[in-house]
C-alpha positions as CSV (number, residue, x, y, z in Angstrom):
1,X,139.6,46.9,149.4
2,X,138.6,45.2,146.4
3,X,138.2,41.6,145.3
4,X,141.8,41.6,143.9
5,X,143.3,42.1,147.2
6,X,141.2,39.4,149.2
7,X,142.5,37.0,146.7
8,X,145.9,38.1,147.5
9,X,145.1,37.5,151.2
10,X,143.4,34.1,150.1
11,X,146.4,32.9,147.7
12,X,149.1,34.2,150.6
13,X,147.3,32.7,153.7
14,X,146.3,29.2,151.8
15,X,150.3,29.1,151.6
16,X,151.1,29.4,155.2
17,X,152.2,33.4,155.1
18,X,151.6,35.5,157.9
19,X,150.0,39.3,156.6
20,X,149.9,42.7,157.8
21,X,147.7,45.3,156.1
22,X,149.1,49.1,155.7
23,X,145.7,51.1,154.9
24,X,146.1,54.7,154.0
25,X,143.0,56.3,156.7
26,X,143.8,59.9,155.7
27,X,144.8,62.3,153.3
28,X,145.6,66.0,152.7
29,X,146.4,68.4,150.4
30,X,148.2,66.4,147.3
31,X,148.9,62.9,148.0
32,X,149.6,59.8,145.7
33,X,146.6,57.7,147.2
34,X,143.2,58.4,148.6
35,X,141.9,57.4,151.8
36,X,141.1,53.6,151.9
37,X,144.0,52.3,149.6
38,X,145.5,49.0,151.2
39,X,149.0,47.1,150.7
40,X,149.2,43.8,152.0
41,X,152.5,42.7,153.9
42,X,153.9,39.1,154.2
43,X,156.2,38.3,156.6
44,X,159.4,37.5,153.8
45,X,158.8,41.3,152.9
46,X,156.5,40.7,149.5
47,X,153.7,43.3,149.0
48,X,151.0,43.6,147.4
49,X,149.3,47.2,146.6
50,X,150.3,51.1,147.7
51,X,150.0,53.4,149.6
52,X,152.0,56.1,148.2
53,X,152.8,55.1,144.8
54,X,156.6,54.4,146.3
55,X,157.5,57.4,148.2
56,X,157.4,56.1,151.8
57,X,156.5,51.8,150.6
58,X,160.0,51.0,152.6
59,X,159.3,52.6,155.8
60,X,155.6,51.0,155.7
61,X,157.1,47.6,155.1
62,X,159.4,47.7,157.7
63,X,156.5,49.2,159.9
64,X,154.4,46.5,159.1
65,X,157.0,43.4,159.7
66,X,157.1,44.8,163.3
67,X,153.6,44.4,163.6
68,X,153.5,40.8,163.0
69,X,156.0,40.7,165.3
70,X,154.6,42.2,168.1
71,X,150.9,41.8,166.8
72,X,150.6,45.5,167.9
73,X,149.1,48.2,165.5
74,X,150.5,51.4,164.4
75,X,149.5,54.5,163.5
76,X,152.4,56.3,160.8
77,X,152.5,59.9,159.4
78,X,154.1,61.1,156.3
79,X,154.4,64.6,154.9
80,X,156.5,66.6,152.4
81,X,160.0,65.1,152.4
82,X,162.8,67.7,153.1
83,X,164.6,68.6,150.0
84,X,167.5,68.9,151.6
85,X,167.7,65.9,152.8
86,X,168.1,63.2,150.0
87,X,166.8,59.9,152.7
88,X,164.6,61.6,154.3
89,X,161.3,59.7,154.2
90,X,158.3,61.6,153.3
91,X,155.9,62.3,150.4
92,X,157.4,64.2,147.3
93,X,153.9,65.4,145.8
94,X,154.2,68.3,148.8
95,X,150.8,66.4,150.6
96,X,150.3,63.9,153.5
97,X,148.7,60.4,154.7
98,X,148.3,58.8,157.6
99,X,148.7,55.0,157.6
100,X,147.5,52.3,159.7
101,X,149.7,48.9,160.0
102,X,148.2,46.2,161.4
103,X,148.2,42.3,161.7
104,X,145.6,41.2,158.6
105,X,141.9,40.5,160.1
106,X,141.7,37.4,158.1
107,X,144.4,35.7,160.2
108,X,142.6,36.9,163.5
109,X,142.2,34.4,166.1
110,X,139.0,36.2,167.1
111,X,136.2,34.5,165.4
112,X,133.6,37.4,165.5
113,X,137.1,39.5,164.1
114,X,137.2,36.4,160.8
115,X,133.6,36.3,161.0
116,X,133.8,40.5,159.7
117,X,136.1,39.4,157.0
118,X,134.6,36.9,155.2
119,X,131.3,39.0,155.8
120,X,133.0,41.6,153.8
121,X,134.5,39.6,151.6
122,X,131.3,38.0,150.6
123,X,129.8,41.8,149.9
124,X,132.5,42.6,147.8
125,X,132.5,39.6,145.7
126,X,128.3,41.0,145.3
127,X,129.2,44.2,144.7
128,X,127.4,45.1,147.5
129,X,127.9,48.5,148.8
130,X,129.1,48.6,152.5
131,X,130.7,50.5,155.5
132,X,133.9,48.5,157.1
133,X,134.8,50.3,160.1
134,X,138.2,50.3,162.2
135,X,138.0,51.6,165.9
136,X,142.2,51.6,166.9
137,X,141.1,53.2,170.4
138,X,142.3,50.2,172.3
139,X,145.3,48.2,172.4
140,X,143.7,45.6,169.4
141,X,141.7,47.2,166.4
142,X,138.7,46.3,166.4
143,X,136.3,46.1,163.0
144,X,132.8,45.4,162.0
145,X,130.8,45.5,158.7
146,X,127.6,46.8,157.7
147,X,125.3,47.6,154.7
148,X,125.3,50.7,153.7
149,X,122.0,52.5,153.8
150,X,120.8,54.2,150.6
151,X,120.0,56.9,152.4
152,X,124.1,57.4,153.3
153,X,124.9,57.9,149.3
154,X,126.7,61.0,150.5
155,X,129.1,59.0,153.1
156,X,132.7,58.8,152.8
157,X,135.5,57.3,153.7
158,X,136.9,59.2,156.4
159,X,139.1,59.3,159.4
160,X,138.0,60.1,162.7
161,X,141.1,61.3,165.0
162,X,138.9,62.4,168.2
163,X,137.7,58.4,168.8
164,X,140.5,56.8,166.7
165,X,137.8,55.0,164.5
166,X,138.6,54.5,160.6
167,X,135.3,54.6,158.3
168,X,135.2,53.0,155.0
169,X,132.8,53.3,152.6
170,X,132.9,50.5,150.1
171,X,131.3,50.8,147.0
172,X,131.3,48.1,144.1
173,X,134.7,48.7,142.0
174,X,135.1,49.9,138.9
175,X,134.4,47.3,135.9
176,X,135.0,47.0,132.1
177,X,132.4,44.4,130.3
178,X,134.0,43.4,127.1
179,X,131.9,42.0,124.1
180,X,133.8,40.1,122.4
181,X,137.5,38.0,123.5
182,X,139.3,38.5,119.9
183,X,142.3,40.8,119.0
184,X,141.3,44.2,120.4
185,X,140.2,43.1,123.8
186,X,143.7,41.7,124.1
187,X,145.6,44.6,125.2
188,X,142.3,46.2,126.3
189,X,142.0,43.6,128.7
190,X,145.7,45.0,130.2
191,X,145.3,48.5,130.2
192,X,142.0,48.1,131.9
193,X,143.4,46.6,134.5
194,X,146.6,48.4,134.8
195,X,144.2,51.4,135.3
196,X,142.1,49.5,137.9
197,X,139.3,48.5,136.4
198,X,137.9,44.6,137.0
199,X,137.7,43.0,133.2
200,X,134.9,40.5,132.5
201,X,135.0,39.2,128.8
202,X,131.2,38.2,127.3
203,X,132.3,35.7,125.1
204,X,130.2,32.7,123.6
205,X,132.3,31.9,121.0
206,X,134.2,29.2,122.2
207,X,137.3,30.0,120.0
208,X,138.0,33.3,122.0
209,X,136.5,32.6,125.5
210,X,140.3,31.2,126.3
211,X,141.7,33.0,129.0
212,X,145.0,31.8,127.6
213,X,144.8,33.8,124.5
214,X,145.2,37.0,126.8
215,X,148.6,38.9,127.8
216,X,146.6,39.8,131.6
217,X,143.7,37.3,131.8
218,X,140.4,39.1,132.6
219,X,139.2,38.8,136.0
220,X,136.1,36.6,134.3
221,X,135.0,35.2,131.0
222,X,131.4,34.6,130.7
223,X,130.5,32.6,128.0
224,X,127.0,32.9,128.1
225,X,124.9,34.6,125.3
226,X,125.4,38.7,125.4
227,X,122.1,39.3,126.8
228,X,122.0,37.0,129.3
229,X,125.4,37.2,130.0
230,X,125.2,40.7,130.7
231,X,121.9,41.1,132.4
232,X,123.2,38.3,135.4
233,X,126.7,41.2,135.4
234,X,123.8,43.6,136.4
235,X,125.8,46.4,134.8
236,X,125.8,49.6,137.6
237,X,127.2,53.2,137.6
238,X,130.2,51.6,138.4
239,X,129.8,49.9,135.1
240,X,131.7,50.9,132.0
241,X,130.7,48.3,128.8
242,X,132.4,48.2,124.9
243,X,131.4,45.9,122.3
244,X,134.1,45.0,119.9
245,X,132.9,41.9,117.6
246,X,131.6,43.7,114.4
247,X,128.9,41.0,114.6
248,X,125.4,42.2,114.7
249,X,124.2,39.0,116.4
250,X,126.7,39.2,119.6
251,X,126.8,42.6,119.6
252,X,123.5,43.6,119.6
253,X,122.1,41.5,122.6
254,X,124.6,42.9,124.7
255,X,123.9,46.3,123.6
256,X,120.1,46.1,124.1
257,X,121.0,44.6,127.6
258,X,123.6,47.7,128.3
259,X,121.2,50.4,127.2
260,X,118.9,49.0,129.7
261,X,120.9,49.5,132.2
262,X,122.9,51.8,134.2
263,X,126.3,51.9,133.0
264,X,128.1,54.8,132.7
265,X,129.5,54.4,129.3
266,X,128.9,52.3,126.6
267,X,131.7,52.2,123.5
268,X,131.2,50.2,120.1
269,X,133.4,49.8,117.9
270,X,133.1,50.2,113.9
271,X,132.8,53.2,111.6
272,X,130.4,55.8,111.0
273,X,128.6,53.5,108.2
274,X,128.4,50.6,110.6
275,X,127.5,52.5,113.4
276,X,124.4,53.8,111.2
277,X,123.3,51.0,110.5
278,X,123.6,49.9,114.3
279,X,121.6,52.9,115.5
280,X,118.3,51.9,113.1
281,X,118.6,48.2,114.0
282,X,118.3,49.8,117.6
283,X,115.9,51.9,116.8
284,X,113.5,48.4,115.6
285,X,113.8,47.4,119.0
286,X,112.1,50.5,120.8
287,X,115.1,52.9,121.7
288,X,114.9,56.7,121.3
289,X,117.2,59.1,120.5
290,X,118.0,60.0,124.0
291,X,118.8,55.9,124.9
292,X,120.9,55.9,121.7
293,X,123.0,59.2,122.9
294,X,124.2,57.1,125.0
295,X,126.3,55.1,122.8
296,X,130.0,56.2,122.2
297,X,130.5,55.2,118.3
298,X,132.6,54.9,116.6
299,X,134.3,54.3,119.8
300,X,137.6,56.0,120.9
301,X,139.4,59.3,121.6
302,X,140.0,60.4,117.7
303,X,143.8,59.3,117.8
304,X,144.8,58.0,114.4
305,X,144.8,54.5,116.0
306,X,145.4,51.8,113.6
307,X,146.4,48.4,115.3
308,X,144.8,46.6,118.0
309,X,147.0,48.0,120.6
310,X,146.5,51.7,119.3
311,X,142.5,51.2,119.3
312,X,142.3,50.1,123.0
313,X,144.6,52.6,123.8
314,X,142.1,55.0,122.0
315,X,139.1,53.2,123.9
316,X,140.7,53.5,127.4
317,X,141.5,57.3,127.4
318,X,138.1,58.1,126.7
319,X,136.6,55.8,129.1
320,X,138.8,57.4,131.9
321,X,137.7,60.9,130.1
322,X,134.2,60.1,131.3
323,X,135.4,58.5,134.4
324,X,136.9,61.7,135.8
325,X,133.9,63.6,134.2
């Protein structure tokens, strides 16, 4: 569950909706979603999320009204849909999921059950990698939280049928650092986060660090300077950066910041002449060849792109390129 959806259930509750949660708790062969994917339920019939991109959402909601009905949990199955039956209600991509409904933790009378929730609400807002686990044995689900060890880097999110307990492992979500709030990290901004990525914008000029100016708003504008802006992000592996001003002064704080860190890709935008004369600037302030492979520049999937629109385009393919390795 990422921070997106706990503001959903912050924005719904704070308006006096009651909530469900649909959470797909296992997979196989093809399906739309993996294991851990959550839509939220109100009690009008609004959603928020999939689990199956569409294919079985209806039967899920329905599922899920009953459950604030009865408070009771519920445990669905989908498979292949029949292709001879046109209403049949199943999955078309020939896979499975199971699905767990239930009344939304966060509304829990409980308090240890509220006390879980804001727990992990608290890590994910961090980015602070953790394990929330869902035993459905008895006639309530039950759910804790706990850090996850470094030593459990292999764990996964998994279902356990023989003890009816649902394990997931949360890591921090994926996140785009912008440099830079003008024309190209406009639509960049939305096709980030139509692709799932958290957006932060590092911008200290005041003219662009408007969260107006955007079609999406970014999840954050910091407005900072670049390097300290992006050392307090603490860019992770989970951390995909692009620096788009053409200013040396932004750009190059952020970019010494980035290279020290661990992000998975760094993009920059400008030609081959620019990017040059980048590389020796970086070069006067200790980097090596091997820091300064790193860099993706000029930045982009080599598509022709001319307008803004076009470029981020070009920027986001090749970021999900290196995202699915």
């Amino acid at each position: 569950m990422d921070r997106r959806t706990f503001d959903a259930v912050d924005q719904w509750s704070s308006g006096g909706h009651r909530l469900a949660t649909a959470t797909v708790v296992e997979t196989w062969k093809s399906s739309p979603r993996k294991a851990g994917a959550v839509m939220l339920v109100r009690e009008d019939g609004h959603v928020w999320g999939s689990v199956s991109g569409g294919c079985v959402e209806t039967s899920v909601v329905q599922a899920a009204l009953g459950c604030l009905e009865t408070g009771r949990h519920a445990l669905l199955e989908y498979g292949p849909a029949s292709a001879d039956a046109v209403w049949d209600v199943g999955l078309s991509c020939g896979g499975g999921i199971r699905v767990l409904v239930a009344p939304c933790p966060a509304q829990s009378s409980t308090r240890s059950e509220w006390d879980v929730w804001a727990q992990a609400r608290e890590w994910t807002a961090s980015r602070t990698p953790y394990v929330w686990t869902t035993d459905v044995s008895g006639q309530e689900p039950v759910h804790t939280v706990r850090l996850l060890d470094g030593s459990e880097s292999s764990l996964t999110t998994h279902w356990d049928e023989a003890v009816q307990v649902f394990v997931d492992v949360r890591r921090p979500a994926e996140r785009l650092i912008i440099v830079g709030g003008a024309h190209i990290a406009v639509p960049l901004v939305s096709f980030a986060r139509t692709l799932g990525f958290e957006t932060v914008v590092v911008e200290p000029r005041a003219t662009f660090a408007v969260s107006s100016r955007f079609d999406v708003p970014p999840d954050a504008i910091e407005t900072d300077w670049p390097d300290v802006a992006v050392g307090n992000l603490r860019p992770d592996a989970s951390t995909y950066a692009v620096a788009v001003t053409h200013d040396p002064k932004i750009d190059d704080p952020a970019l010494i910041a980035l290279l020290r860190s661990e992000a998975a890709y760094i993009g920059v935008l400008g030609g081959r002449t620019t990017h040059a004369e980048r590389l020796e600037r970086l070069r006067s302030a200790g980097f090596g060849d091997v820091d300064l492979a790193r860099l993706k520049g000029p930045v982009g999937l080599q598509i022709g792109a001319e307008t803004p629109e076009e470029i981020a385009l070009s920027i986001m393919a090749e970021i999900v390129q290196v995202r699915r390795g």
